[in-house]
C-alpha positions in Angstrom: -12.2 9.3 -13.7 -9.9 8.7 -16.6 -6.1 9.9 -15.8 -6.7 8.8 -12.1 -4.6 5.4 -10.2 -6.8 4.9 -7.2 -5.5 3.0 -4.7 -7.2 1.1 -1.5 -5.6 0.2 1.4 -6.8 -2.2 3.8 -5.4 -2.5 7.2 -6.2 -3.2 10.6 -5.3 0.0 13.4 -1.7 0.5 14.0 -0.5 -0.8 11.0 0.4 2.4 9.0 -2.2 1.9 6.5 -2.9 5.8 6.9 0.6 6.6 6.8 1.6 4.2 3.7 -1.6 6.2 1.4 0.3 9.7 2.7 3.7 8.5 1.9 2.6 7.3 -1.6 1.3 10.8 -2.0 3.4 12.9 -1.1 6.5 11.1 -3.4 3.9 11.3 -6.4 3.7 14.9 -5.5 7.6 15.0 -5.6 7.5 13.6 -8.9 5.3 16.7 -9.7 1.7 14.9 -9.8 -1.7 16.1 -8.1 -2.4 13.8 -5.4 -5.3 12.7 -2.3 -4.8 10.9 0.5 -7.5 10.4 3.1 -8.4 7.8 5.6 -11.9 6.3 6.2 -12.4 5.0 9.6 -14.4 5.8 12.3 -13.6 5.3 16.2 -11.6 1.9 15.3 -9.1 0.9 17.9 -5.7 -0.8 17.2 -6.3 -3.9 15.3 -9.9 -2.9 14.1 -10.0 -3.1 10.4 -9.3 0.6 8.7 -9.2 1.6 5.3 -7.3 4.2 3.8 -7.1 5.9 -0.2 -4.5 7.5 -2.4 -5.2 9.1 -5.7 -2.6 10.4 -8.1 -2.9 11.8 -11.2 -0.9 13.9 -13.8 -4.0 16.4 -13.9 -5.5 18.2 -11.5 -8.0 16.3 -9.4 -11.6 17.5 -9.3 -13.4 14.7 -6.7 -13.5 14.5 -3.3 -15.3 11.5 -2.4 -14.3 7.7 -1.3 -12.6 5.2 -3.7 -15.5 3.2 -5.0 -13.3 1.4 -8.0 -9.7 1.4 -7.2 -7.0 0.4 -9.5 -4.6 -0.9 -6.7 -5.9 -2.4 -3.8 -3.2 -3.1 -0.8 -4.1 -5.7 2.1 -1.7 -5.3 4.7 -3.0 -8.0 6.6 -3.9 -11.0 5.4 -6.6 -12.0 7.9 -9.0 -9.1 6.6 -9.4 -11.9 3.7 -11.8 -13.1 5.7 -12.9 -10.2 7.5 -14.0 -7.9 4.6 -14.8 -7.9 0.8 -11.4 -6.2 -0.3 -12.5 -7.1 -3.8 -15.7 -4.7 -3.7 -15.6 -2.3 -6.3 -12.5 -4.0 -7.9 -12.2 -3.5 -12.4 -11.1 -6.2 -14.0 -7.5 -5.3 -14.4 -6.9 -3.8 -11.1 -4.1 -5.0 -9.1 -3.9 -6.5 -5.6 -0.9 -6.1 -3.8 -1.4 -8.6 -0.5 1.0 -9.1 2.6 1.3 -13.1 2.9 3.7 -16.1 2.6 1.2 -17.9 0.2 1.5 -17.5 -3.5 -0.3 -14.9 -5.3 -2.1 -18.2 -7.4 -3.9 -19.5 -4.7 -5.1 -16.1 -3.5 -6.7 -15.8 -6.9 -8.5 -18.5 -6.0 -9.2 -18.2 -2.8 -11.0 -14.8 -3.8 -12.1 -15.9 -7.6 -10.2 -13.4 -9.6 -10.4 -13.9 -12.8 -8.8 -10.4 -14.3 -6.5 -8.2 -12.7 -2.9 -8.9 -11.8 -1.9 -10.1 -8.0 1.3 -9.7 -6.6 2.4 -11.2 -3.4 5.1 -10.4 -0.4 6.2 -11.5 3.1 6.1 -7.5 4.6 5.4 -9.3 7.7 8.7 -11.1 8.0 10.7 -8.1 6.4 9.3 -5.5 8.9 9.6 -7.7 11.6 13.1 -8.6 10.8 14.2 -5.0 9.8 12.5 -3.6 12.5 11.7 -5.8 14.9 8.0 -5.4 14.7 5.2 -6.3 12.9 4.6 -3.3 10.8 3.9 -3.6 7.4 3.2 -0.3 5.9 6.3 0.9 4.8 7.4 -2.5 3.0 4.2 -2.8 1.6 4.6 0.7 -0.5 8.1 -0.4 -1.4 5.9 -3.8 -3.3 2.7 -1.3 -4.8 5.6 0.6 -6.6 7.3 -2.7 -7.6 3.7 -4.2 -8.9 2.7 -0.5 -10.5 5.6 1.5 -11.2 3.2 4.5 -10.3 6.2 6.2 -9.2 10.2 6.0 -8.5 11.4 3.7 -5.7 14.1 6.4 -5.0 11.3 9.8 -4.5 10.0 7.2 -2.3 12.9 6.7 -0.6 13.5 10.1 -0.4 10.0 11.1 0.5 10.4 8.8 3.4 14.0 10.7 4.3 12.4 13.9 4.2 9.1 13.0 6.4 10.8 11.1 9.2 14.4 11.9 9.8 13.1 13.6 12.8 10.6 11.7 14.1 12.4 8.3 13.9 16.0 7.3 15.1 18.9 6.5 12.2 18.4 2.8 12.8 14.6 3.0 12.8 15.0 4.9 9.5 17.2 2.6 7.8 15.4 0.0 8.8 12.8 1.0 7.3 14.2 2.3 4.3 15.7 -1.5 4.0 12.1 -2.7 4.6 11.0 -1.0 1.6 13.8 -2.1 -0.8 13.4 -5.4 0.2 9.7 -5.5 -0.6 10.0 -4.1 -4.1 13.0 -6.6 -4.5 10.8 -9.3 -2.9 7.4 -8.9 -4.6 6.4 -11.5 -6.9 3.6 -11.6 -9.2 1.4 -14.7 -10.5 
């Protein structure tokens, strides 16, 4: 529908791919837009590939059905290059945000894009050394916004405050929050 960004995240289980598509959300929706966020997964265990969807629009939203032709599409894990077709569906000048350390030129042609716009980050290494594990979700947000500008890096931020100051320790927070910063500073585009 025209007025909609839909975004497609790939992921395998435990990586936050769920959790990155609500986070997106709910800071569009702090920025006063209608937003979705739903997951589509089955009875996948950790590491099984999952897929999750965010829509956001300055409208109201009037579908309720999976993301067949998303304008972002985020890999969080590079191996699910070879594992599934994260290009199905994909317009011409959608753009691919994908966790790696290899440059966003040779992903192009690894997957034969022609169109679109690919932007590249290590959210690997940055959530590993800001956290001290290998989750990518949250630095991986932090590069969508750099490589869309679909919302503010600080509602992020703040969205992210707001949601897990409770849940998560002061050093597990600003680790994260550094994660995210680092990523949008980090992302770079072919």
């Amino acid at each position: 529908m025209k007025g909609i960004t839909e975004v497609a995240w790939h992921g395998r289980g435990g990586q936050g791919a769920v959790t990155a598509a609500k986070l997106l959300a709910e800071a569009a929706l702090r920025e006063g837009k209608n937003i979705q966020a739903f997951p589509e997964f089955g009875a996948e265990r950790t590491g099984a590939p999952v897929r999750s969807f965010t829509r956001i629009s300055a409208s109201p939203i009037t579908i309720h059905c999976s993301i067949t032709a998303p304008d972002c599409i985020v890999v969080l894990d590079p191996t699910l290059l070879d594992a599934v077709d994260i290009t199905e569906g994909m317009k011409p000048a959608s753009v691919v945000v994908i966790n790696t350390v290899r440059p966003a030129k040779d992903i192009r042609n690894e997957l034969k894009l022609e169109g679109g716009k690919i932007f590249t980050v290590d959210a690997t290494s940055i959530s590993v050394g800001k956290l001290g594990r290998n989750i990518p979700n949250m630095p991986m947000v932090g590069a969508l916004i750099k490589a869309t500008g679909i919302i503010k890096l600080e509602n992020l931020i703040e969205t992210f405050k707001d949601s897990f100051a409770k849940k998560f320790t002061p050093e597990v927070l600003k680790g994260n929050i550094e994660a995210i910063e680092e990523a949008y500073k980090e992302a770079k585009a072919e």
